[in-house]
Backbone as a ProteinNet text record, in pm:
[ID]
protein_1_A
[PRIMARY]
XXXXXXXXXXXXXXXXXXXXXXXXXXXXXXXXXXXXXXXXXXXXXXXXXXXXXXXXXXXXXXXXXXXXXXXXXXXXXXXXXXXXXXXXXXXXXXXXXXXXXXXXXXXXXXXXXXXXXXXXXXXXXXXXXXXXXXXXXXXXXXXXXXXXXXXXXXXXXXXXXXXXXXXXXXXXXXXXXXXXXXXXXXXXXXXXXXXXXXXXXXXXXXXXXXXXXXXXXXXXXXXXXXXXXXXXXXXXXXXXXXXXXXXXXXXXXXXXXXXX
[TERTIARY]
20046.5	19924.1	19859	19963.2	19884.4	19826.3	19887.1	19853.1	19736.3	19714.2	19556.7	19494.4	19482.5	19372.1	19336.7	19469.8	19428.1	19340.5	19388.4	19335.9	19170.8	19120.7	19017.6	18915.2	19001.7	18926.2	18885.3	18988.5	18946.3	18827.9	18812.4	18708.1	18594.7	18608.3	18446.3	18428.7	18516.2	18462.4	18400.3	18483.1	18452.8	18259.6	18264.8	18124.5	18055.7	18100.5	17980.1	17942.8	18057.1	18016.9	17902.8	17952.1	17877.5	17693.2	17716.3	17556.7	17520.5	17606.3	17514.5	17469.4	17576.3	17483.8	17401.4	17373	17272.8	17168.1	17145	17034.4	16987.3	17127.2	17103	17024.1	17059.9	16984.6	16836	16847.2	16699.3	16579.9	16627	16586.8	16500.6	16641.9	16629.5	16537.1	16587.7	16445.5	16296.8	16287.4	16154.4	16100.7	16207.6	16145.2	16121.3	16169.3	16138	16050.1	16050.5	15890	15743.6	15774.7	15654.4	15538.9	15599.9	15460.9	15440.5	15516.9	15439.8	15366.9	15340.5	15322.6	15150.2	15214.9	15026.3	14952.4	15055	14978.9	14902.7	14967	14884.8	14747.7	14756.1	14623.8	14538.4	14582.3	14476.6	14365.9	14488.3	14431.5	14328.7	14398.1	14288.6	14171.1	14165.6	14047.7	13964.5	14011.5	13957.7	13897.1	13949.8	13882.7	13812.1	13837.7	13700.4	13550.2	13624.9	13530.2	13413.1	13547.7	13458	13361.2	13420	13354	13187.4	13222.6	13085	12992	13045.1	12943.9	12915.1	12996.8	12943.4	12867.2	12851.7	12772.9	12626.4	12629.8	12542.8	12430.4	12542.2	12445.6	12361.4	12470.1	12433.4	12290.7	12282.3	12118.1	12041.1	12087.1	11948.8	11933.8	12068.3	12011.9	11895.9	11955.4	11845.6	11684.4	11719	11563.5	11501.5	11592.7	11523.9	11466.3	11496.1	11500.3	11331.8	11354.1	11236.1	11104.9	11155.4	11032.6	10951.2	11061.6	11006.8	10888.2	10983.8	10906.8	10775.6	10772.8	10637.2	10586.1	10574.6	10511.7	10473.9	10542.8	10513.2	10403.7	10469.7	10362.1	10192.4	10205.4	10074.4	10047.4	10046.9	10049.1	10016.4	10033.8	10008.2	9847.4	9917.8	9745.7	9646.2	9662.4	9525.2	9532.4	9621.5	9589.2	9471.8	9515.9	9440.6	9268.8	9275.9	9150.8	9064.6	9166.8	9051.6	9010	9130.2	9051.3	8963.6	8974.7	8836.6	8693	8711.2	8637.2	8574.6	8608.6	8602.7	8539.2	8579.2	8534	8365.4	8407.4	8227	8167.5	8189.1	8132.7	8034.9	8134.4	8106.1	8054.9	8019	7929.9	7794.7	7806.8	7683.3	7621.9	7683.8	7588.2	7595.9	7653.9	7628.8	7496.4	7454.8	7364.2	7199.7	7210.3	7136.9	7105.9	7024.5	7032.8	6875.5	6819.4	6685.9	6651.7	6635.9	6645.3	6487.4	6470.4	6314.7	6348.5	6225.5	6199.6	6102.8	6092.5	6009	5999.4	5943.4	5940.3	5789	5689.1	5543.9	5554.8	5652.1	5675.3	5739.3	5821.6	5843.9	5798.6	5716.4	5659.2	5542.9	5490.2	5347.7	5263.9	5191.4	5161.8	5241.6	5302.8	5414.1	5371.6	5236.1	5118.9	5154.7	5175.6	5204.9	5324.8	5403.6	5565.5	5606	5621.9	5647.9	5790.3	5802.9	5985.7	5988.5	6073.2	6098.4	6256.9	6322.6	6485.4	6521.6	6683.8	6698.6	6842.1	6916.5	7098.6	7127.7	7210.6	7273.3	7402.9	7439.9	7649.2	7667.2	7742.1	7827.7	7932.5	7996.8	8110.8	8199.2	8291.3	8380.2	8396.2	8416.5	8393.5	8451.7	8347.9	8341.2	8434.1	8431.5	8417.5	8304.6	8336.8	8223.8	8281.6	8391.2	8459.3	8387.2	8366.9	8281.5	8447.3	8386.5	8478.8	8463.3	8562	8551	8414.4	8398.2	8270.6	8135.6	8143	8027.2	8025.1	8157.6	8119.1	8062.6	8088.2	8066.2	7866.7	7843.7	7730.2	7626	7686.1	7618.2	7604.2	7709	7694	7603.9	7562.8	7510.1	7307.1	7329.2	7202.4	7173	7254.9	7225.9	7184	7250	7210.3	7053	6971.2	6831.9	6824.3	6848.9	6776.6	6732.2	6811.5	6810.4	6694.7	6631.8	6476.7	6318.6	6390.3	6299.9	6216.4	6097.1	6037	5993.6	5980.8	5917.8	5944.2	6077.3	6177.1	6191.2	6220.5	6312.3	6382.4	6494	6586.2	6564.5	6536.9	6594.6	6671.9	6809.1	6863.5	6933.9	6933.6	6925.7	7068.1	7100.8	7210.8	7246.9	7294	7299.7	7393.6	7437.9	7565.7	7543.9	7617.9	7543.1	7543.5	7558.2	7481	7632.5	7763.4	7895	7890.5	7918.1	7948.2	7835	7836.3	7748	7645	7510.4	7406	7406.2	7491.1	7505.6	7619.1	7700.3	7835.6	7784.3	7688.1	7619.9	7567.7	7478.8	7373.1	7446.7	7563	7661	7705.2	7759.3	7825	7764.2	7626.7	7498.3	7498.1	7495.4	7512.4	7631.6	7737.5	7865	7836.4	7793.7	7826.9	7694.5	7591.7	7495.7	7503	7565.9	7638.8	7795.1	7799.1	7904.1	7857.7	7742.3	7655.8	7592.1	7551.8	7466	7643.2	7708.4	7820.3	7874.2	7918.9	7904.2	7865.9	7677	7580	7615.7	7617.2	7591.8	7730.4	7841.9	7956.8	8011.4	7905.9	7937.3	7872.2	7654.5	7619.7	7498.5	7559.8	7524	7357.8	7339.4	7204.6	7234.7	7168.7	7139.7	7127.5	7249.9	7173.2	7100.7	6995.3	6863.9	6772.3	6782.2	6685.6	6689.4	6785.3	6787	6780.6	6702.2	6661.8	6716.1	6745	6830.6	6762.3	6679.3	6567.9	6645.6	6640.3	6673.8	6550.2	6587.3	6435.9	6558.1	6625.9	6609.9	6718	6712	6837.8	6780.6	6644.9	6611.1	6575.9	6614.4	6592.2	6759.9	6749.5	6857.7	6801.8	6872.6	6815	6865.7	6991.3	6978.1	7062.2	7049.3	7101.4	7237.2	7255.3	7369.1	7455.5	7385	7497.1	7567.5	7595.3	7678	7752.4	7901.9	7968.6	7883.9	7837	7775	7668.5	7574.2	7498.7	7495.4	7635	7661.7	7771.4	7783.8	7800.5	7708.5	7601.3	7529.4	7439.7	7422.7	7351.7	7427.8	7600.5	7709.1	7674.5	7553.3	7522.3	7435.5	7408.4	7362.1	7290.7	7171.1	7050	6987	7013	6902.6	6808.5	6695.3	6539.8	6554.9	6519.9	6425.5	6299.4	6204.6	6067.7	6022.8	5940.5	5864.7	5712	5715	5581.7	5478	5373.1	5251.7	5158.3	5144.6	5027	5031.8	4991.6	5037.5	5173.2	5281	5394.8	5447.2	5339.1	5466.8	5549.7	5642.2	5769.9	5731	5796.3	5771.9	5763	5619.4	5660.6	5672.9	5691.6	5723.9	5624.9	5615.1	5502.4	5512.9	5494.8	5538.5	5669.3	5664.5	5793.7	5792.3	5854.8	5845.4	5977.9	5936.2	6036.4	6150.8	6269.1	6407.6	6423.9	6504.3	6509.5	6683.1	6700.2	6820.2	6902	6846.5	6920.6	6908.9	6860	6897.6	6840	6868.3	6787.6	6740.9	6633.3	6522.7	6594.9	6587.6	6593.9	6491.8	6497.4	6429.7	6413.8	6293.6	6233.3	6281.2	6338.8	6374.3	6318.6	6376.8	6354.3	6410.8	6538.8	6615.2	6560.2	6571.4	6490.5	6638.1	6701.2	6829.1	6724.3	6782.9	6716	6819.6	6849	6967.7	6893	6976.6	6960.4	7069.5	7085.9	7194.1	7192.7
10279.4	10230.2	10126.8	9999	9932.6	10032.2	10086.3	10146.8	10201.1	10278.4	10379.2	10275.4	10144.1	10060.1	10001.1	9947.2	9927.1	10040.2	10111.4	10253.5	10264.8	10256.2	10211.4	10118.2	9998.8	9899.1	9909.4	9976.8	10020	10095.6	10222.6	10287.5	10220.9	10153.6	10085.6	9985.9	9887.3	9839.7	9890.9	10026.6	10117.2	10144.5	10193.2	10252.1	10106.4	10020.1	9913.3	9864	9847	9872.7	9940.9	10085	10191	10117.5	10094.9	10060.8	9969.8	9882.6	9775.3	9788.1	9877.8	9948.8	10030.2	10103.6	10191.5	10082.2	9977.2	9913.9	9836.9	9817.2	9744.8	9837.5	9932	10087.4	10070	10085.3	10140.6	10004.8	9908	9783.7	9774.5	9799.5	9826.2	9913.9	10011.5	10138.4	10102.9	10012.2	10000.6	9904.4	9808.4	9743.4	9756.9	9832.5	9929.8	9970.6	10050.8	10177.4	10132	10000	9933.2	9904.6	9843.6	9809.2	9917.3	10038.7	10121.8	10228.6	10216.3	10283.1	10171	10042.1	9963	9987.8	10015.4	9980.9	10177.3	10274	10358.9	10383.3	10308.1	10312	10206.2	10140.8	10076.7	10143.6	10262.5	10374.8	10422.1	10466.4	10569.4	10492.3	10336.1	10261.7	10306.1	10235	10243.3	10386.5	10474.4	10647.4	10670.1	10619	10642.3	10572.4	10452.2	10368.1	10416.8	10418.9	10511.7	10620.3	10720.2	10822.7	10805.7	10688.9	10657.9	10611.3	10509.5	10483	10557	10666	10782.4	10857.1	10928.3	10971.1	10873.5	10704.3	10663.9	10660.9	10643.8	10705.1	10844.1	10946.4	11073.8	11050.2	11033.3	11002.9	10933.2	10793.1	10759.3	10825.7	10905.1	10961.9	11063.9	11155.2	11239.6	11165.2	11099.7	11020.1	11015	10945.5	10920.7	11047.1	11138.9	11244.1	11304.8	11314.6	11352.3	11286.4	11168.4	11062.8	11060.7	11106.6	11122.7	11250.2	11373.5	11453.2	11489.4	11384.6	11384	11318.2	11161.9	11119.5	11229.5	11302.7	11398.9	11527.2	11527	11658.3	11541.9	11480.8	11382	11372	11338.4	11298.9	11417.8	11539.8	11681.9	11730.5	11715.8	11724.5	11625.8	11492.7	11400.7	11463.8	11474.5	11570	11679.8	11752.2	11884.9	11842	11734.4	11703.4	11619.5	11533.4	11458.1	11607.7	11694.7	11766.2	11862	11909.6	11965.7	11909.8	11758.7	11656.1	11646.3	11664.9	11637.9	11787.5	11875	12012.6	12031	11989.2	11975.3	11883.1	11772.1	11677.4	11790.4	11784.4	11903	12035.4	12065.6	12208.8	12142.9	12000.4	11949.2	11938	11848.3	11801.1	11932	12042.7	12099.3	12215.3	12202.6	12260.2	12154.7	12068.6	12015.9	12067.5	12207.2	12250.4	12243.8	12172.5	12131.7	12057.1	12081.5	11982.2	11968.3	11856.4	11873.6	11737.1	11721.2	11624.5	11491	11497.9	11376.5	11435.9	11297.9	11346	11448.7	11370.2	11432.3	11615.3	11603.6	11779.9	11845	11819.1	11861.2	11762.2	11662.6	11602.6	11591.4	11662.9	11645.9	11467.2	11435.3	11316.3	11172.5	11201.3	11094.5	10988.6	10963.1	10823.1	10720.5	10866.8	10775.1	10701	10695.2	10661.1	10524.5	10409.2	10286.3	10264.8	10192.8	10158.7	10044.5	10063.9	9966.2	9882.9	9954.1	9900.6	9981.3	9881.1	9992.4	9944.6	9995.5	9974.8	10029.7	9979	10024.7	10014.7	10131.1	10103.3	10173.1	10097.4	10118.6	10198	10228.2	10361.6	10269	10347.9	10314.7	10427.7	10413.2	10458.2	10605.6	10791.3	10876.9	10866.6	10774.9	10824.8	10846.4	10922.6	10973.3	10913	10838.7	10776.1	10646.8	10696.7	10564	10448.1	10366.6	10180.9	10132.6	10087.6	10003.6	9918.7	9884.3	9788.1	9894.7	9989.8	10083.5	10146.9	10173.1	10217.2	10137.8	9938.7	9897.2	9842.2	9850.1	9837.5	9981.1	10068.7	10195	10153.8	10106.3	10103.4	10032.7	9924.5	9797.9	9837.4	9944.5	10010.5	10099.6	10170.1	10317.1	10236.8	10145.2	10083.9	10026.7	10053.1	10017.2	10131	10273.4	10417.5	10386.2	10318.4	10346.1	10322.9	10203.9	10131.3	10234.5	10323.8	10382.1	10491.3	10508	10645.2	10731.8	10850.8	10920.8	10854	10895.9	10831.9	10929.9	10913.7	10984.2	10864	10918.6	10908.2	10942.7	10824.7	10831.8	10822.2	10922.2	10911.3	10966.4	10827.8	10849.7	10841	10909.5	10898.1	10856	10792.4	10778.4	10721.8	10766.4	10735	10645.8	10598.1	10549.7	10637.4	10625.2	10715.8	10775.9	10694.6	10754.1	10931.6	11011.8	11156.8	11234	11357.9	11447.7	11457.5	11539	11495.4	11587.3	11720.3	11785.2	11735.2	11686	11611	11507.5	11435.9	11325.4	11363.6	11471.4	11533.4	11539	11663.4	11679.1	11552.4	11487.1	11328	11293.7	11257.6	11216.1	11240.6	11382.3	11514.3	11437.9	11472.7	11437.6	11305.6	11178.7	11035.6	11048.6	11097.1	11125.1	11192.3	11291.2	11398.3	11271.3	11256.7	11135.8	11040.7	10979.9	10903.3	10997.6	11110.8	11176.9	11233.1	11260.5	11304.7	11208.9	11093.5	10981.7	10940.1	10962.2	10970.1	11070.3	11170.2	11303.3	11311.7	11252.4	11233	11131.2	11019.1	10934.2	10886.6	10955.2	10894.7	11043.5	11101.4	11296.6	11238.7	11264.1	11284.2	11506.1	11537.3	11648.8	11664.3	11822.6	11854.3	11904.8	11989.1	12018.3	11925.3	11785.3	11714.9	11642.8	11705.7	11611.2	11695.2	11614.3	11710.1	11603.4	11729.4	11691.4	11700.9	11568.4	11568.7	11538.7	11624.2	11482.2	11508.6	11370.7	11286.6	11266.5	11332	11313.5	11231.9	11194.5	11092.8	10966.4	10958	10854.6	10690.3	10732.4	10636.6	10546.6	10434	10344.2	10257.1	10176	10017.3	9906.8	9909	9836.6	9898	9817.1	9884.8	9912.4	10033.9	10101.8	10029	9962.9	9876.6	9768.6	9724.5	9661.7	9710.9	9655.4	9665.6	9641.9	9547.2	9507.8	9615.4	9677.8	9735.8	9890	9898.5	10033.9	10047.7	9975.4	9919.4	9950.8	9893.7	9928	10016.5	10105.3	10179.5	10302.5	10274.3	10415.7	10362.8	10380.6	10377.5	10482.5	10511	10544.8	10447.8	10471.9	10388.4	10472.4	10423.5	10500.7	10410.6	10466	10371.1	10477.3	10360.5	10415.8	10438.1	10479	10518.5	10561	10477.3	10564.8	10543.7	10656.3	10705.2	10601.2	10529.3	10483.6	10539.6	10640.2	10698.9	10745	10889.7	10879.8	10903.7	10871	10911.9	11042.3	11149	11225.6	11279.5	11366.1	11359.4	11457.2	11437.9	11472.9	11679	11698.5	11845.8	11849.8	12003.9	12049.7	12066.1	12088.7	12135.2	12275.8	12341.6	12463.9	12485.6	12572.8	12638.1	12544.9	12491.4	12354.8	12475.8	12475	12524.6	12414	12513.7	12431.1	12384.2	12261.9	12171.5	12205.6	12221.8	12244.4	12349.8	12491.1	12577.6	12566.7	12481	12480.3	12553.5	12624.9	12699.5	12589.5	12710.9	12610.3	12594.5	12517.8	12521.5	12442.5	12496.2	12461.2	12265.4	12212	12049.6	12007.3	11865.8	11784.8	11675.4	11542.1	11413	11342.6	11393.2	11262.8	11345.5	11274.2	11302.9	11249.6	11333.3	11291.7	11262.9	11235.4	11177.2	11142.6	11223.9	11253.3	11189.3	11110.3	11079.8	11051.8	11090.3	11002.1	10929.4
5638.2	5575.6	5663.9	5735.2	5804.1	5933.7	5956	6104.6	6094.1	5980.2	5931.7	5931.8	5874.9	5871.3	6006.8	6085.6	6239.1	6326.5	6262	6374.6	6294.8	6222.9	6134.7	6176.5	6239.2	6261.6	6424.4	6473.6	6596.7	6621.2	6527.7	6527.3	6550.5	6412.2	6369.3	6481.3	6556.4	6677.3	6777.8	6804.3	6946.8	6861.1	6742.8	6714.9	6700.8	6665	6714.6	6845	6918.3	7063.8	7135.5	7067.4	7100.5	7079.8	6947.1	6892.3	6973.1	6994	7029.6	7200.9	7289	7457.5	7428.2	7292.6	7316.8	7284.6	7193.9	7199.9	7341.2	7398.8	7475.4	7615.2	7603.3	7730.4	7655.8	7525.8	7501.9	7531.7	7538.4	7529.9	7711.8	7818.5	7884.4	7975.1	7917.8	7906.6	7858.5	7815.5	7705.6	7809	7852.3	7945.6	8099.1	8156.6	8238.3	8298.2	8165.2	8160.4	8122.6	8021.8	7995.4	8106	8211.8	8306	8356.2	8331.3	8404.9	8318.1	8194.1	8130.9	8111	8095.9	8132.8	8280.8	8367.4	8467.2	8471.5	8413.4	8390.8	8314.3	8175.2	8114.5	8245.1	8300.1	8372.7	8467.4	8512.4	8651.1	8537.2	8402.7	8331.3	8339.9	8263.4	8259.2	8380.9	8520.7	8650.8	8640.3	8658.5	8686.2	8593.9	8468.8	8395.2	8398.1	8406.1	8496.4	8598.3	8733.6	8825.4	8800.4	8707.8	8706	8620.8	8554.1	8480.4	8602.6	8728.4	8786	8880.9	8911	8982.7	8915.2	8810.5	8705.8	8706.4	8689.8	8732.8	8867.6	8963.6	9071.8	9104.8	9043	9030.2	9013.7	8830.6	8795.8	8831	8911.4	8963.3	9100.2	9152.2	9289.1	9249.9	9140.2	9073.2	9055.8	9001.3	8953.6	9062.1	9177.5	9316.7	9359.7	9386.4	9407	9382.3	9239.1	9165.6	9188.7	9172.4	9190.9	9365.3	9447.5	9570.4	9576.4	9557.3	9545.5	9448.3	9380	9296.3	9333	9392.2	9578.5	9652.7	9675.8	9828	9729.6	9629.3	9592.6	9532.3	9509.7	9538.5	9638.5	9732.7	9849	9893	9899.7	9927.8	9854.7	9696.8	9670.6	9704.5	9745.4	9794.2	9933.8	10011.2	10120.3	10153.8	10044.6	10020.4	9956.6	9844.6	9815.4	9948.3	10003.5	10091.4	10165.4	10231.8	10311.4	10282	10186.2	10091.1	10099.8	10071.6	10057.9	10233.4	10321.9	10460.5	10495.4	10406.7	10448.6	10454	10302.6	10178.2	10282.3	10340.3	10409	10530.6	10614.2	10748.5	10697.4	10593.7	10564.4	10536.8	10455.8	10436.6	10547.5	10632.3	10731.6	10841.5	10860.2	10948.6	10911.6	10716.5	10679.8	10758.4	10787.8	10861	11004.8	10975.8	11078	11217	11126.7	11179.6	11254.4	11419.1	11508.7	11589.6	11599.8	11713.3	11778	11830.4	11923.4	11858.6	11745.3	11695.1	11526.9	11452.4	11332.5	11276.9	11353.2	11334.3	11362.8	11432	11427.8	11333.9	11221	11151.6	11000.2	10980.5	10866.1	10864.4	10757.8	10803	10690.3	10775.7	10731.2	10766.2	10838.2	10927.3	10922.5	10974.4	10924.6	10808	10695	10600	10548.2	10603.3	10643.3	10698.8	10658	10668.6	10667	10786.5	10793.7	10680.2	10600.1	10489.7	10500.4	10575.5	10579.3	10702.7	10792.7	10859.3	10900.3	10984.3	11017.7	11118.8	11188.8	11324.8	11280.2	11327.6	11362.7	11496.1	11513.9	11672.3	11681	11779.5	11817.5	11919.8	11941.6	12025.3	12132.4	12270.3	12380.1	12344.3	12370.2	12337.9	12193	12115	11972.8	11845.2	11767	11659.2	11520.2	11472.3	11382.7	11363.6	11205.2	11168.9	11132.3	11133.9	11082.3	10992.7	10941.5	10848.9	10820.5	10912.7	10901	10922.9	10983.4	11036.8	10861.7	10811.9	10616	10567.4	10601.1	10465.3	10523.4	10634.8	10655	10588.8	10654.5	10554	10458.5	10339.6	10192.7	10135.2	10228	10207.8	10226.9	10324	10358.9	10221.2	10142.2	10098.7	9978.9	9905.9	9753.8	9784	9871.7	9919.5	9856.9	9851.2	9860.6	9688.9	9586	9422.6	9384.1	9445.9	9455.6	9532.4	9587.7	9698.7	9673.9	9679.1	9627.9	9721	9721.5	9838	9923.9	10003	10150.1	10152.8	10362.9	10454.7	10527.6	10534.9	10661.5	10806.4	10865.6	11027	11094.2	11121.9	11159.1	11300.8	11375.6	11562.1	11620.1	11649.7	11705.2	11887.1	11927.4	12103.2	12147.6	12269.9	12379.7	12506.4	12573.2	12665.6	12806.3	12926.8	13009.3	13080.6	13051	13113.4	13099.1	13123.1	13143.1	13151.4	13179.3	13143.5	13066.9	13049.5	12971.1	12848.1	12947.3	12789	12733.8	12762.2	12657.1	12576.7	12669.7	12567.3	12440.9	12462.4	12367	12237.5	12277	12228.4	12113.2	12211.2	12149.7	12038.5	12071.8	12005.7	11859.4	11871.9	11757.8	11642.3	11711.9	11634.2	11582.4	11620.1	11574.4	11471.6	11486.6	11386.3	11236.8	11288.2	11192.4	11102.8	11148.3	11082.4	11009	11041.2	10940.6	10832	10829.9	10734.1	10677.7	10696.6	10600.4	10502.4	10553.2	10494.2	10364	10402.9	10307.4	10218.8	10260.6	10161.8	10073.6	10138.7	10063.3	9908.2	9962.4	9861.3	9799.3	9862.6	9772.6	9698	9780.1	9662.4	9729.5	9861.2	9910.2	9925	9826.1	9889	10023.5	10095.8	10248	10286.7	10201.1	10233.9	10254	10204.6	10240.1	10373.7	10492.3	10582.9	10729.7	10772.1	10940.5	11034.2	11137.1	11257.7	11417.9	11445.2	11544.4	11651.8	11787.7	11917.5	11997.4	12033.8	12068.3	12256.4	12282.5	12437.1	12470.1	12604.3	12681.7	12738.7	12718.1	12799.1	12691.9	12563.7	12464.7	12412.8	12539.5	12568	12502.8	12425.7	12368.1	12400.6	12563.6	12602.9	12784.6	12887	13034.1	13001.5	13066	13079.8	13220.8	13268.7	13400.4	13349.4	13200.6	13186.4	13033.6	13023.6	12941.3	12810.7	12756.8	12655.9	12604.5	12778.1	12718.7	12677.7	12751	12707	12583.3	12508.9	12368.2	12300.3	12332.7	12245.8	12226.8	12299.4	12340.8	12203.9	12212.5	12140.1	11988.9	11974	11796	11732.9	11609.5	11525	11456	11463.2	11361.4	11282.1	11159.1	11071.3	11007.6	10984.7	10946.5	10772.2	10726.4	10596.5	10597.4	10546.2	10591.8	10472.2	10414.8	10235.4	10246.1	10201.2	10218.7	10106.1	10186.3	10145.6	10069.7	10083.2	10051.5	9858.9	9843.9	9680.4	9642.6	9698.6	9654.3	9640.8	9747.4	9738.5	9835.3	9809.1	9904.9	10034.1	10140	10244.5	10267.9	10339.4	10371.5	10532.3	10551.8	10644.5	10726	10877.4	10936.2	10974.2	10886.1	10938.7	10972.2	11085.8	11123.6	11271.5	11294.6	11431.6	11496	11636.3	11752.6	11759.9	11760	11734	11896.9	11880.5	11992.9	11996.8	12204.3	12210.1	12144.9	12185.8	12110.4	11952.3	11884.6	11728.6	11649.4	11554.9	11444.9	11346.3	11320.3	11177.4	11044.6	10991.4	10870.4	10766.3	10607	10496.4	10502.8	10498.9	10510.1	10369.5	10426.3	10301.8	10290.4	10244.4	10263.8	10403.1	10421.2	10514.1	10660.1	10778	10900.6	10994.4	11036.7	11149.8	11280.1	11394.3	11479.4	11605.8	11713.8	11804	11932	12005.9	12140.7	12254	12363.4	12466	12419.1
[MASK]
++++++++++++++++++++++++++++++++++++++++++++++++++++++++++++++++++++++++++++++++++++++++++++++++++++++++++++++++++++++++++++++++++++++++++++++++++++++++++++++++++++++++++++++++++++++++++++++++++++++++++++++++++++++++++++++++++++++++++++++++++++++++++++++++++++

């Protein structure tokens, strides 16, 4: 009987033993595995993390993206409109196809025609590109036209005496034609109303032997000119022989006016 109870008590020691290393493993274990079981949700945090601010860039790379190309496709259509706009310009003024040698040849009553206002702009050596300042002087000229009744335009174009006489002529043409596009562009002068005179190479307004004066010589002047008499608008003289190769065309108001 004692022996069964010793052998009894043995048991129940060995099984508390037992209990108390397995708490002591699991304890172990728990502590262990713990930091690594935090230091995993951390990676999750981080990669999810990440992936949100990659996802962020994504969309604003997108946005960027979009937003460029809706820049460039603007930028494409003002392209396309200015050059439209530049087209309409150069059909206008090249409908100015009426060239002579003075105005009395193609206006009849010229007499009655008083310079009332007038403007010069200058060029830059064989250029036909108007300036900043050569626009805002135009502009400053054209708000005269709102006041004006029965007017023409004089508009003279000239180079100074460097190159050739037909390149000049030429030249002449182009920096003239640049002022009447101008006009006809921004401030809706009809191009039937405008004739395209040259008056020659020998009409310098100042010596071509110096820098200064061949400055000034590379301008475009246009005169305003309104008619005195009863107010009305300018006719034609007939059919006037085209100057320099040029064909005739239908008489308006504005009067171009080409020189070296």
């Amino acid at each position: 009987m004692t022996n069964n109870r010793f052998g009894l008590a043995i048991t129940a020691a060995a099984l508390a033993m037992l209990g108390v290393t397995g708490c002591a493993t699991k304890n172990y274990v728990k502590t262990q595995t713990a930091p690594i079981i935090q230091h995993t949700g951390q990676l999750d945090n981080e990669t999810a993390e990440n992936n949100r601010q990659i996802h962020d860039v994504d969309e604003r790379a997108q946005a960027g993206i979009k937003q460029a190309q809706n820049s460039a496709d603007t930028a494409n259509q003002n392209a396309d409109n200015a050059s439209k706009a530049a087209s309409d310009a150069n059909t206008a003024a090249n409908d100015v196809a009426q060239r002579a040698d003075s105005l009395d040849a193609v206006v009849k009553n010229i007499d009655n025609y008083k310079q009332v206002a007038d403007v010069s702009v200058t060029f830059g050596f064989d250029k036909a590109v108007l300036t900043a300042d050569d626009r805002s002087q135009l502009d400053g000229f054209a708000n005269q036209l709102n006041s004006a009744k029965s007017y023409i335009l004089e508009v003279t174009g000239g180079t100074d005496s460097t190159g050739p006489a037909d390149y000049n002529y030429e030249l002449s043409n182009r920096r003239a034609d640049a002022v009447v596009q101008y006009l006809v562009t921004k401030y809706n002068i009809p191009p039937h109303r405008f004739y395209l005179i040259g008056i020659g190479k020998d009409h310098e307004v100042a010596p071509n032997n110096t820098a200064e004066g061949r400055k000034k010589n590379r301008r475009v002047e246009v005169q305003l000119l309104s008619n005195t008499s009863t107010g009305t608008e300018a006719q034609p003289q007939g059919q006037p022989s085209a100057s320099k190769g040029q064909a005739g065309a239908p008489a308006g108001q504005v009067a171009t006016t080409v020189q070296e």
